[in-house]
N, C-alpha and C positions, 0 to 999 in steps of 0.2 A: 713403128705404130704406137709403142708405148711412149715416144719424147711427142707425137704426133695428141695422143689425147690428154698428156700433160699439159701442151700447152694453149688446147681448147678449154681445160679446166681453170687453168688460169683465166684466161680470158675470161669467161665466165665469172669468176670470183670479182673479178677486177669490174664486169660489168657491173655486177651486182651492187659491189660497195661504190660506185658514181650515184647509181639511182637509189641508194639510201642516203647520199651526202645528199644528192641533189632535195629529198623529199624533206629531211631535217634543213637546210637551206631554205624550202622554201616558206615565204613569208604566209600567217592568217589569210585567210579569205576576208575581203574586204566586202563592206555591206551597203547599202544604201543607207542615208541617213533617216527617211520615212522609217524603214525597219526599225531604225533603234529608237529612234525617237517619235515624238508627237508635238505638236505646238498646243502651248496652254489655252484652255478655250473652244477647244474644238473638240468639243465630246459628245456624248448619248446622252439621252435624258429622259429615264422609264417613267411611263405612265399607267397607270390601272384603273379601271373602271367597274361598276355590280353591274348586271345585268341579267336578262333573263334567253334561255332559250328554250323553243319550242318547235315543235313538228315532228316530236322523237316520237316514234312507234311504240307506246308504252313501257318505257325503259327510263324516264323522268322520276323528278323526287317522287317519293312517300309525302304527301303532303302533310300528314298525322303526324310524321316523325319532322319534320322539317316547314315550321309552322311560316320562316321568313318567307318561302319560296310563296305560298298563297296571302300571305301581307302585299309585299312585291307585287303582286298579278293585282290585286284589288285595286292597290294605288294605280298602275297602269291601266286597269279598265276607268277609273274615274277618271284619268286626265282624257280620255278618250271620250265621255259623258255615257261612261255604261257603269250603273248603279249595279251593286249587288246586294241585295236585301238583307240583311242583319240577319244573325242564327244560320244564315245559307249555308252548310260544312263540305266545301269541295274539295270535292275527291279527285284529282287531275292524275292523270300519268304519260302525261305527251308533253311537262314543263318541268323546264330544270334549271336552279339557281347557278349562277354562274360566276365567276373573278373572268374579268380581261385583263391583259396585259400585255405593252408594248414600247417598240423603245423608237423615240424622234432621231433622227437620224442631223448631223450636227447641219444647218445649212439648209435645212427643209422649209418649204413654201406653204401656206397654206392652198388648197387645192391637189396637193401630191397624197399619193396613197402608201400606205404603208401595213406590214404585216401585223396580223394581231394573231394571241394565241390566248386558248379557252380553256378554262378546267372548270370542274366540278364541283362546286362546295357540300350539294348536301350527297344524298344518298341514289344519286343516277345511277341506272346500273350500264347506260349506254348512251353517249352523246351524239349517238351516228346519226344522218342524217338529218339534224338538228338546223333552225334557223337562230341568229344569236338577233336577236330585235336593237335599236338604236339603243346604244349604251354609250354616254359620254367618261371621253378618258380624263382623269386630270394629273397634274402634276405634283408636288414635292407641297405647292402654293397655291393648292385648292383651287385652280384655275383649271377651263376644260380648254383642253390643247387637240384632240381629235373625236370624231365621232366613228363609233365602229358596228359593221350590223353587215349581213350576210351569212350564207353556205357554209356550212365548218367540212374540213376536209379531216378525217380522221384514218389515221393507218394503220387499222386494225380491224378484230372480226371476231365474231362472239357464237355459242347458240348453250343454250340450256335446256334441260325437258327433264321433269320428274326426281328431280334430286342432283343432276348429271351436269358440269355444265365447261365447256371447251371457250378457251378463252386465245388470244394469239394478240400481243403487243397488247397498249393501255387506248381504252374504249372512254375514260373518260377524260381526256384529253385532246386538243391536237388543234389545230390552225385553221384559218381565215387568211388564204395569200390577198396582197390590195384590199383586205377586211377594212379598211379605217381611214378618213380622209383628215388630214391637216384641216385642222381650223385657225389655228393661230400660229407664227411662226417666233423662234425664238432665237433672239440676237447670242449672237458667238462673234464679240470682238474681236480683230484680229491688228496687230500692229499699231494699237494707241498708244497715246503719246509717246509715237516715233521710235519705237521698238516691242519686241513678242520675244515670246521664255519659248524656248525647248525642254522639254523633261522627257530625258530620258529612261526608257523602261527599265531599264536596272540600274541602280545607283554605282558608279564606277570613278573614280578620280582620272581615273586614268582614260577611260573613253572620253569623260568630258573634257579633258585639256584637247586630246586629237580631234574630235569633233571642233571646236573651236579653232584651232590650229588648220584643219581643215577649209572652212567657211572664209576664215582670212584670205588665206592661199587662192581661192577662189573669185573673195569680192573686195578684198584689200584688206591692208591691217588697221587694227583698231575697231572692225564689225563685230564682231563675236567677242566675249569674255566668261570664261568657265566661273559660274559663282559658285557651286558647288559641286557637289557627285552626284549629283541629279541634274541641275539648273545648266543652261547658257540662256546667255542676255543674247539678242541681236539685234542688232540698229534697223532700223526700217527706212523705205525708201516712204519721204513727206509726202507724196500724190497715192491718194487710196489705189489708183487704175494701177501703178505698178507692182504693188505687193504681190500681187495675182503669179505674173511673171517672173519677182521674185522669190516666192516659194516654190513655185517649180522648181528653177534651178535651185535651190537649196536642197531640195529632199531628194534631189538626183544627185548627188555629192555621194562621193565612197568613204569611207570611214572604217578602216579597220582596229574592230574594236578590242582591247585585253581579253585574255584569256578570263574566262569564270572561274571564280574559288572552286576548290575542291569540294564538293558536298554531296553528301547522302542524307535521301527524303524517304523515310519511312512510313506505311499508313498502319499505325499500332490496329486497327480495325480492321485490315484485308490481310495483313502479314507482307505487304506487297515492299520492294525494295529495287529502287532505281538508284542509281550512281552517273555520275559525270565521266569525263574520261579523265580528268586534274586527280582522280581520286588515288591515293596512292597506299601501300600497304608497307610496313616492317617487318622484320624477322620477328615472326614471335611465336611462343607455345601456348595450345589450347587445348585444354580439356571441355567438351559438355556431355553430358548426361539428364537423360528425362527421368524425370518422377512421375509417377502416377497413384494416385489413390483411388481403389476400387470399394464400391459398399453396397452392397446386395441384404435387401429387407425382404426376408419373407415372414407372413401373420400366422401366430399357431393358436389355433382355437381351444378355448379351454371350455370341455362341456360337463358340468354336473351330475352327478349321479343323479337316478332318478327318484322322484320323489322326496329330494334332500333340496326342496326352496330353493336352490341355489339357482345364479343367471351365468349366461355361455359369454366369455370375457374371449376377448381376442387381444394376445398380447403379440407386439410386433418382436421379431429377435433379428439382430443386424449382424454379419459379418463384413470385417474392414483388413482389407491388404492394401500394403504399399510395395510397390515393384519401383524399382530403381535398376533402368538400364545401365552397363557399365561405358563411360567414356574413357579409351584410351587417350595421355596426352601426343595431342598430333601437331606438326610444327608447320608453320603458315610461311613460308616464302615470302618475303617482299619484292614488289616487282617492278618496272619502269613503264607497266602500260597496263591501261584498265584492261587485257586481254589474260595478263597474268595474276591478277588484284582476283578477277574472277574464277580463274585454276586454282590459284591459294585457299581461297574460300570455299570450293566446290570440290576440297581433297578431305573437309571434315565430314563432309555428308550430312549435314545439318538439314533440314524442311525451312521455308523461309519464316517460320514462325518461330524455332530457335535460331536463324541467323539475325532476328535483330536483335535478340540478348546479348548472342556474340560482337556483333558490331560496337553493341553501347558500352560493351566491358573493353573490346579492343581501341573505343576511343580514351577508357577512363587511362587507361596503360600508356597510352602513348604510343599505340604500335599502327594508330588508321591514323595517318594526316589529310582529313576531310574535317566539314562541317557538318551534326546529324543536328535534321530537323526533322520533327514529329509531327504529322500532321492526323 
């Protein structure tokens, strides 16, 4: 029985280290080329427009406070040929000044419709059910590229009474689906003279030769040539009609790309701290400790006898402690997989708003082999 379950444990053992050879054997996941890359050219292009919205159930600007929003409406009633008498001081609260903003999508037609989204510039306190009137959008080049005007869809909810007031998501915000028609369409070259750039989203030397290496293998040698860790050239087919056909097959290509640098992104404003899995850890020893300094002002009144002219002086008196938690020093493991990077770090008991102090002194040491960027 006992040579019997000996040599089930074996087996087992033996299983086990095949399907860790096999897993360290097996090769990156291979990616589309679409994923990594883009072709030069073919991008978005935001557009923004002033405009006006109306129909709010008196939730619109303050017109007193916010003098553009009834400038706005005057010039829009004269283009209309409705005069408004000089001295007139209107008082609106069903209209609210507004930004549009939207992005052309690359290869757009004039006649196609596209998403527009609305915010608030002056003091609305609710753009719900609002109408956004004909607002022209323009571009970069003072040119109007769509027209936008309809129903705003907003997803949220509000109520107030008497000082009190329940709010649920942002009420002065939110969208226009098909809000905006193409008026002008805007040229995205692709494949002039006789070749187009790939830039790829992360700059890598090494992607871009196998990308390129890739694309050969595919359409022969001599197509593709990596010009830098971002760039590849590729030769284009001379009849516009086949480009079509050949970027398909192009951005369907596998491409298994290098591994990313080791790096930690820190946000100094949230305390938030995100790692890679390249990140890797050294032996090493850490002490931290919090400080704190406390200071509590209370006022002591000083009152004069009476009858002695003197005034009641309020002088303030402060106490000040500093507490200083003790930090034992505690020893950090280094490890072979972000699963131990993060045991090591999670054995000091730090809050993530002291582990990025620790991170930045264990890069200054030499003991995190990562990249820290601060955002």
């Amino acid at each position: 029985m006992i040579s019997m379950l000996r040599a089930i444990s074996r087996t087992l053992a033996l299983a086990l280290l095949a399907l860790t050879v096999l897993a360290l054997l097996t090769p990156a996941r291979a990616e589309r080329l679409r994923e990594l890359a883009s072709v030069q050219g073919v991008r978005d292009n935001p557009v923004i427009g002033y405009g006006l919205m109306v129909g709010l159930d008196g939730t619109g600007d303050q017109t007193m406070q916010t003098p553009f929003t009834t400038q706005s409406l005057t010039n829009m009633l004269a283009q209309l040929g409705v005069t408004i008498p000089a001295g007139v001081n209107m008082q609106l609260k069903n209209v609210a000044a507004v930004m549009v903003t939207a992005t052309l999508p690359p290869f757009v037609r004039p006649g196609q419709s596209i998403d527009v989204t609305v915010s608030s510039m002056g003091n609305a306190k609710s753009l719900r059910g609002g109408t956004l009137l004909m607002t022209p959008l323009k571009g970069a080049d003072g040119q109007v590229y769509a027209i936008a005007q309809g129903n705003m869809v907003v997803g949220g909810a509000g109520a107030s009474a008497n000082g009190s007031k329940v709010q649920i998501n942002q009420l002065s915000s939110g969208r226009i689906p098909n809000g905006a028609l193409v008026e002008r369409a805007l040229e995205a070259p692709v494949g002039g003279e006789g070749a187009f750039t790939l830039e790829l989203n992360r700059s890598d030397f090494g992607t871009a030769q196998r990308a390129a290496e890739a694309i050969n293998r595919q359409f022969g040698a001599g197509i593709a040539d990596a010009m830098d860790a971002r760039v590849v050239r590729v030769r284009a087919p001379d009849a516009a009609a086949e480009r079509v056909a050949f970027l398909a097959r192009l951005e369907s290509i596998e491409v298994t790309p290098t591994q990313a640098p080791a790096r930690v992104v820190i946000n100094a404003r949230t305390g938030s701290v995100v790692m890679n899995q390249a990140v890797r850890v050294s032996d090493c020893a850490v002490a931290h400790g919090s400080l704190s300094v406390v200071i509590n002002t209370a006022p002591v009144i000083s009152q004069p006898a009476p009858f002695s002219e003197g005034r009641t002086v309020v002088a303030p008196t402060s106490e000040i402690s500093v507490n200083q938690a003790g930090g034992a020093l505690q020893v950090v493991r280094g490890g072979a997989s972000l699963a131990d990077v993060v045991k090591g770090l999670n054995s000091l008991g730090a809050n993530p708003q002291d582990l990025v102090s620790i991170l930045q002194a264990m890069k200054t040491a030499g003991a995190l082999r990562a990249e820290l960027e601060i955002i």
